[in-house]
N, C-alpha and C positions, 0 to 999 in steps of 0.2 A: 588039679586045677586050683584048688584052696593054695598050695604051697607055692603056685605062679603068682598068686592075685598077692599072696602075702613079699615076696621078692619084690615085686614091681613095685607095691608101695614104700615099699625099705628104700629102694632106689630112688623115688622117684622121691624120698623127705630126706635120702643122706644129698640128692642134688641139690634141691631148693634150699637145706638149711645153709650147702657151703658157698653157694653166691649169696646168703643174707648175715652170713656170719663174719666178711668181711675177709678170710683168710682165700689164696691161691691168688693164681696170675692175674685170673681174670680180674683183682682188686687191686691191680698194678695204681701205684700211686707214683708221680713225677712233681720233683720239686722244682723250685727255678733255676736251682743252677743246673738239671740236668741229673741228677739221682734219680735213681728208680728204686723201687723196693716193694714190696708185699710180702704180707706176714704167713708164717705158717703157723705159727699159734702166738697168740696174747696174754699175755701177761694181765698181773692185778696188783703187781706192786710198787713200790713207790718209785718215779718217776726219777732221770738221770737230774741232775742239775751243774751247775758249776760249783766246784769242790768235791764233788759224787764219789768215793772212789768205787771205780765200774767195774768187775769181774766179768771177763766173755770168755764164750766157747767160739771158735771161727774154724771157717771153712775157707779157703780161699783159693778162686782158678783164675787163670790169666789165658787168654787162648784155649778156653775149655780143657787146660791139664794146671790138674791139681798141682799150688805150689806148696802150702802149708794151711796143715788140720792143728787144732786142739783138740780132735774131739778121739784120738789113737792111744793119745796115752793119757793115763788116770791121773787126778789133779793137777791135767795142765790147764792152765788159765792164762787168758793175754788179761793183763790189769792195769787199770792205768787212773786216773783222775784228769775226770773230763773239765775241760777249759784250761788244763793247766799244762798237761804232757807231751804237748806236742806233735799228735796224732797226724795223720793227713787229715784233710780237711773234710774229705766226703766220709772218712769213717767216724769222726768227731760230728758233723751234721746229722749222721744216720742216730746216732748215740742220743744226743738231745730231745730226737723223737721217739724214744721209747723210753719202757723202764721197764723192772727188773720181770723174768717171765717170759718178756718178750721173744720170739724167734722171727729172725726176717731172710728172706734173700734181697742184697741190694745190690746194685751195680751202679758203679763209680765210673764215668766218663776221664778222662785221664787228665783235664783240666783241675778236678778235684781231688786228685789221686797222686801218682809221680809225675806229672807234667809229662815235657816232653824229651825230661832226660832217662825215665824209665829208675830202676834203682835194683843194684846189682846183676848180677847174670840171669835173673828168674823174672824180673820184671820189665822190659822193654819199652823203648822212649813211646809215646802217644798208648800207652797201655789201657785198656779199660779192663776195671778188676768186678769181679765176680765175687762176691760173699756169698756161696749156695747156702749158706748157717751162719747168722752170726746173732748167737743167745745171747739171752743177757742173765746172766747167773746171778747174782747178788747187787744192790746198790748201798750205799751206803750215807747217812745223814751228811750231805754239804759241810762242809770246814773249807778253811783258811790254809793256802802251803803255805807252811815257811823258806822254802826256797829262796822266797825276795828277800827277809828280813836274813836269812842264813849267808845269801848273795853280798849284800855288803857290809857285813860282817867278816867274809872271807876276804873284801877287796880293801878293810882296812887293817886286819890283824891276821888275814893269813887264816891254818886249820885250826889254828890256839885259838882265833877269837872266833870260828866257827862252832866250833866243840864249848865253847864257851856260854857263846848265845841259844842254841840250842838246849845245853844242862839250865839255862835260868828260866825258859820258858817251859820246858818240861814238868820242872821243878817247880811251878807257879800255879795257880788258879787260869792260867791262860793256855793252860795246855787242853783244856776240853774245847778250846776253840779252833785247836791247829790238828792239820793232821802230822800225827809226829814221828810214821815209821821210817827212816833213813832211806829203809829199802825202795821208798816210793819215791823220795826227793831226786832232784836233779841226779848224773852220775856223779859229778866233781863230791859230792858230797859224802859220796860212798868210800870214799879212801879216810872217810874217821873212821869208820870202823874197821879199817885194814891194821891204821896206826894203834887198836888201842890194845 
């Protein structure tokens, strides 16, 4: 009798604390473009921003079959720097409302997602996508890409006066303001390091 009275109150404070604590379906949040999301745990740390560089772990199903995991193989991460990478739109909006800790399931209506062309063989036109996970693993202090300043740089000397503008701001007191790994910039800019 003692080990009934004691279960039933365990249950009865692991129910009430998870509709107060804000996490599962039942705390389904919808934004105005039509995202949905609710967290399965919360994070405490600092907050996405524009320049962020963002670390996540994802999950992702289209038609309830899984298209691609990060979470199979060990330090794989999607990374990206929000406001700047060119994300879709509904995983870039999901992004700016969390930070680092965070775990959410969100669903992307395909307005904010691939539209109505779908994108390759796995994602289909009018698609709505499924994030069953998508963590937010590390954030990082807001910077400055150089992509623009890198961008015409490139449009008037070419990879010489990319590689160039690059080594002087590197090289500078302005480089705590940029973020400066090649590996994050645009692709076109990744062929200086192919060249060097």
């Amino acid at each position: 009798m003692r080990f009934t009275l004691i279960i039933t109150i365990a249950l009865f404070m692991s129910c009430t604390s998870s509709n107060n604590d804000g996490l599962g379906p039942e705390n389904t949040i919808t934004t105005e473009s039509g995202l949905q999301y609710y967290y399965l745990k919360k994070g405490d740390g600092r907050m996405i921003e524009k320049g962020s560089i963002v670390e996540t772990k994802l999950s992702l199903l289209v038609e309830d079959e899984l298209i691609w995991t990060s979470y199979e193989a060990e330090d794989s991460l999607f990374t990206f720097i929000a406001g700047v990478s060119g994300v879709i739109d509904g995983f870039e909006e999901m992004a700016f409302l969390m930070r680092e800790g965070d775990n959410v399931v969100a669903t992307l209506p395909y307005d904010i997602a691939y539209g109505e062309d779908g994108a390759g063989d796995d994602i289909p036109p009018y698609a709505t996508l499924v994030y069953d996970r998508y963590e937010i693993v590390s954030v990082s202090e807001p910077k400055k890409v150089l992509a623009d300043t890198l961008a015409i740089a490139f449009s008037e000397a070419g990879t010489e006066g990319v590689r160039e503008a690059y080594e002087s701001i590197i090289d500078s007191e302005l480089s705590d303001q940029y973020h400066t790994d090649l590996d994050l910039l645009q692709p076109m800019f990744g062929e200086m390091r192919e060249n060097e």
